[in-house]
C-alpha positions in Angstrom: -15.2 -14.4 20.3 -16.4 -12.8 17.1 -15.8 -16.4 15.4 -17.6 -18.6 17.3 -20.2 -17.3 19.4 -21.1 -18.6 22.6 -24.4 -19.9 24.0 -27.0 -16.7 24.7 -24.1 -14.6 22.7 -25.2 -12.5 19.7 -24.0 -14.6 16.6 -22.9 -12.2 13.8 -21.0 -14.5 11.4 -23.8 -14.7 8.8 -25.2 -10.9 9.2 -24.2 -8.5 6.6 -22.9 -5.6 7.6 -23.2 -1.9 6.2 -20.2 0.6 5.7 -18.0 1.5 4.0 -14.7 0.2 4.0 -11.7 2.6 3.7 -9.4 1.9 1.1 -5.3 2.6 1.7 -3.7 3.8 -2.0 -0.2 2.5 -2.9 0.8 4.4 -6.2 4.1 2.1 -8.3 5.7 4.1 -11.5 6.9 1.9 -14.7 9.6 3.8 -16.0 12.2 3.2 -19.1 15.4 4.1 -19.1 15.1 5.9 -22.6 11.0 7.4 -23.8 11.2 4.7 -27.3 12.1 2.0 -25.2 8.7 1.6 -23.7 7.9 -2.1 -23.0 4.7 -3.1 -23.4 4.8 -6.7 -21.4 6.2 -4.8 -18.6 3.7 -2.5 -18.8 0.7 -5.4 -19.5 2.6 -7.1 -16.2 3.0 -4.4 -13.7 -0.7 -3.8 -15.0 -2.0 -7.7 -13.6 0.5 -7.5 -10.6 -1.5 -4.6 -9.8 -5.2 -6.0 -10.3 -3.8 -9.1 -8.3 -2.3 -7.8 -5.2 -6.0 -5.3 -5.4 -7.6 -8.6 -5.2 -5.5 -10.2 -2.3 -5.7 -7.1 -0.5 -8.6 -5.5 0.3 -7.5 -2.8 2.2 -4.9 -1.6 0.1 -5.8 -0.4 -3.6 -2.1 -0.8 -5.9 -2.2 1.9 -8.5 0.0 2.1 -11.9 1.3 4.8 -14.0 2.8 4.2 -17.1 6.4 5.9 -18.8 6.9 8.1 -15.5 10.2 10.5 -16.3 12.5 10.1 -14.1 12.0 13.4 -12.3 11.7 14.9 -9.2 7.8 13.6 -9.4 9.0 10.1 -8.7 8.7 11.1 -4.8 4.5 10.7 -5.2 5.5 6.6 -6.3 6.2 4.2 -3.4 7.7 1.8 -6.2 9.1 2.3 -9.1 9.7 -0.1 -11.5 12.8 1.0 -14.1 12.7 -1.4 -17.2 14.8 -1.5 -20.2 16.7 -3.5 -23.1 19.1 -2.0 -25.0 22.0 0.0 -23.9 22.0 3.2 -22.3 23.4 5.7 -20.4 21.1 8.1 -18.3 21.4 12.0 -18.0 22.9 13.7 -14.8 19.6 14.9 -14.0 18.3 11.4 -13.9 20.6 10.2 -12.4 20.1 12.9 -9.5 16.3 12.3 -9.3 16.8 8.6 -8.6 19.4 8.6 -5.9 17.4 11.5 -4.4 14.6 9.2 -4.5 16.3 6.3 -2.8 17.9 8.2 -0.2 14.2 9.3 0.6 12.7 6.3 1.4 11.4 5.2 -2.2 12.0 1.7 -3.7 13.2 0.8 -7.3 13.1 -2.6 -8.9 15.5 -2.8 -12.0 14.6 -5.5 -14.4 15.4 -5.6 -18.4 12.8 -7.3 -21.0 14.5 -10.9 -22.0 11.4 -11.7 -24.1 13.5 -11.1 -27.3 16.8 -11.6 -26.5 17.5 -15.0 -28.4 20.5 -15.7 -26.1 22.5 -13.8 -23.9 22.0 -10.9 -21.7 20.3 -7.7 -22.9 22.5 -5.0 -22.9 20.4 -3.1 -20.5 22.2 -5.6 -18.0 25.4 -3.9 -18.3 24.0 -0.6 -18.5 22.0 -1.3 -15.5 25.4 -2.6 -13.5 27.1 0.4 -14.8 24.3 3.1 -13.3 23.8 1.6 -9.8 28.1 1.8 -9.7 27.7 5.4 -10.6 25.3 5.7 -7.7 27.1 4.3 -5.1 24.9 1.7 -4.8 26.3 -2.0 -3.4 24.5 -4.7 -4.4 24.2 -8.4 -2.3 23.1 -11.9 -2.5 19.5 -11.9 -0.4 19.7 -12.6 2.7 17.5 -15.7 4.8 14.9 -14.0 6.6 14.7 -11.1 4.6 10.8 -8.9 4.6 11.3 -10.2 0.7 10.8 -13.3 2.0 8.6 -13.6 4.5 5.6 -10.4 4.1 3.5 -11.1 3.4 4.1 -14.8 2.0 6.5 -17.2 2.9 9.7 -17.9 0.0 12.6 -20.2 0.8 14.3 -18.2 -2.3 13.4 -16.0 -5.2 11.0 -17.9 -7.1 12.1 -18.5 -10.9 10.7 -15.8 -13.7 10.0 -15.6 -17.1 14.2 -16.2 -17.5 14.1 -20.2 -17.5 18.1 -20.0 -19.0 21.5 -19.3 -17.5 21.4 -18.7 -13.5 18.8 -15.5 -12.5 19.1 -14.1 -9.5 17.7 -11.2 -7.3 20.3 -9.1 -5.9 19.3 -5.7 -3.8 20.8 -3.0 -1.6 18.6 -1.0 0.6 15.9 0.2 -1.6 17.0 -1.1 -4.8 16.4 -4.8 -6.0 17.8 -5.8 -9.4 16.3 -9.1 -10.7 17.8 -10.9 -13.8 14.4 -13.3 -13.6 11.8 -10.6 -15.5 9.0 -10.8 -13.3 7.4 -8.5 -15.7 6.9 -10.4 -18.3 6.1 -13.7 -15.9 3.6 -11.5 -14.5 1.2 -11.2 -17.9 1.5 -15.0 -18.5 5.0 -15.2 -20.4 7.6 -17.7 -19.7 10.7 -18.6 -22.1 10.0 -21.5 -24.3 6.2 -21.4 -23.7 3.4 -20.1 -21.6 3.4 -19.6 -18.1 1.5 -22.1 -15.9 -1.3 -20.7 -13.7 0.9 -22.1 -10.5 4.1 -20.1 -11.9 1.5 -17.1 -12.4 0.4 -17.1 -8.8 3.6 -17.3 -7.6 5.6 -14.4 -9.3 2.4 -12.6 -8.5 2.5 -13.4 -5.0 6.3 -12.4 -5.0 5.4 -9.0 -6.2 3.0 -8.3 -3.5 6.2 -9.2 -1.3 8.1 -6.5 -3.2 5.1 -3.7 -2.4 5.3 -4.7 1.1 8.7 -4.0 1.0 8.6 -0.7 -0.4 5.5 0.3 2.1 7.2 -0.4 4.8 10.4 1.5 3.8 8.7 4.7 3.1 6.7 4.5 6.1 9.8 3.8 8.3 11.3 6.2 6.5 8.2 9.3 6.4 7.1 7.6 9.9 4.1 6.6 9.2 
């Protein structure tokens, strides 16, 4: 037993050892529904999701790319995050590219930025609603027992976001989970009405490493391996 040696047994608990470890990659895409309606919290919070699941993880190595098109490129992304605001309507092509990278074992998170929206929904909300319709994709209430809630760390529920107001909820078909709680902007220390506490921090953080694990494991049940 490498923990606790026995009597006349080598004891190598306090011996450093050389090597190198290999280090898995998992690549995630922030995209925007529309190229001027980057937003920057989203980005600043996909960025410290990133740096935290790196640091919980040290196998796995989460990387970022910032304003991805929605192309046929989005197949060399295990997650992509889609974030907007206002209303929109995306192109055909778009539209083709993310259903194409659905039905292919990738993983999108839909979320819209309430940071500035006084009261109400943004109207991304609607537009968002709208574009999953178009796709043929039908959403449901998380289910107990779900991967989302038990890998790697243990939720009763959805933990709350940077959306204090009104009733947010996470909602998801296979390989699509739309959240009304903005993570995002959770993630980088906002929180309506004030800053974020370092518990509610840790939390949403470790809900997005759930999310990864998710999307890992459906594109390697998907690719097979």
């Amino acid at each position: 037993d490498h923990d606790h040696p026995a009597l006349d047994e080598i004891d190598l608990r306090f011996r450093i050892e050389a090597g190198v470890q290999q280090q898995a990659a998992t690549s995630m895409a922030v995209s925007y529904e529309a190229p001027g309606d980057r937003q920057e919290a989203h980005w600043q919070g996909a960025k410290q999701l990133a740096r935290a699941y790196t640091l919980t993880h040290p196998a796995r190595r989460l990387n970022m790319d910032d304003a991805v098109p929605l192309t046929s490129g989005l197949a060399a992304y295990t997650l992509v995050y889609l974030v907007g605001q206002n209303a929109f309507q995306l192109t055909r092509p778009h539209m083709e590219a993310l259903y194409s990278y659905i039905q292919g074992g990738g993983t999108v998170l839909i979320e819209s930025c309430r940071r500035d929206a006084a009261s109400g929904n943004p109207a991304a909300d609607e537009s968002f609603t709208s574009l999953l319709a178009d796709l043929g994709v039908k959403l449901a209430e998380l289910p107990q027992g779900h991967p989302l809630l038990t890998e790697p760390f243990l939720f009763g529920a959805p933990p709350p976001g940077f959306e204090t107001e009104g009733a947010p909820a996470v909602m998801m078909a296979d390989g699509v989970i739309l959240s009304t709680c903005d993570y995002g902007c959770l993630w980088q220390g906002d929180r309506r009405n004030g800053a974020a506490t370092r518990e509610a921090i840790r939390t949403a953080h470790e809900w997005g490493s759930n999310i990864v694990a998710y999307a890992i494991a459906r594109r390697e049940q998907t690719h097979g391996r």
